[in-house]
N, C-alpha and C positions, 0 to 999 in steps of 0.2 A: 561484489557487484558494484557499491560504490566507486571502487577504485579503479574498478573496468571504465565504468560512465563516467567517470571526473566528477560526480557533483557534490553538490554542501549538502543539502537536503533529502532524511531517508524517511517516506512514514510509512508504516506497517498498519492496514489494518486488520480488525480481530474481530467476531461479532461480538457483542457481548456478552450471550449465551455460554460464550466459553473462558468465564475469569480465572479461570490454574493458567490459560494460556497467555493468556493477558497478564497475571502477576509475572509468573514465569519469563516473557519476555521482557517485562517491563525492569523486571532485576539484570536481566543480560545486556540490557541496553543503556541502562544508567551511565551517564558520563561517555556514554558514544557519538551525543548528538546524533539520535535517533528518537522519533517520535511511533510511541504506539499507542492506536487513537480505536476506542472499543465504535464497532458502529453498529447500529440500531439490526436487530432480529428481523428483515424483511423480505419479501421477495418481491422485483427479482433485485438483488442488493449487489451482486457479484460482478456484472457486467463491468467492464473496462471504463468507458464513459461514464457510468452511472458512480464507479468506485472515484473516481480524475476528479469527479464534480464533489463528489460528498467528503474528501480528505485534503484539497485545494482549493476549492468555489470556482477553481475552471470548469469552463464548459467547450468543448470538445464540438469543433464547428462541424454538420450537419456533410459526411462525405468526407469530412476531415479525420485526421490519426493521432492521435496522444501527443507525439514531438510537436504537431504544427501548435499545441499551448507547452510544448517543452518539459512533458513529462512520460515516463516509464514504468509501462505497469508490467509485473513481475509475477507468477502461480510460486507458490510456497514448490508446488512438483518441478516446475520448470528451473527454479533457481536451486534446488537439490539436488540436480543431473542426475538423479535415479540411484545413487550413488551413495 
């Protein structure tokens, strides 16, 4: 996916609830420059804007889409092509 998008910067986040996933990641990701950042048990925590805002502190203009703050959000199913 990276190398699809061109960019520098990948972060993953995990809820916290789930730390196997988070150590696990966090070892496959070592030395990749890839950030995996545990975030807070909440709801609703999931939403796109709501995930942009809490792993960058962009905020995601009101009508507006992810690119227009220059970021890409990715579902674990959707970046797995089912495959």
């Amino acid at each position: 996916m990276r190398r699809i998008l061109g960019v520098d910067r990948v972060v993953i986040g995990i809820e916290a609830n789930k730390p196997d996933a988070i150590a696990l990641l966090n070892e496959h990701c070592a030395g990749r420059n890839i950030e995996v950042t545990a975030l807070a048990v909440k709801y609703p925590q999931g939403s796109e804007k709501q995930l942009i805002h809490v792993l960058t502190g962009r905020q995601v203009p009101s009508g507006g889409l992810p690119m227009d703050v220059g970021v890409v959000v990715q579902n674990v199913a959707t970046t797995d092509g089912g495959g």
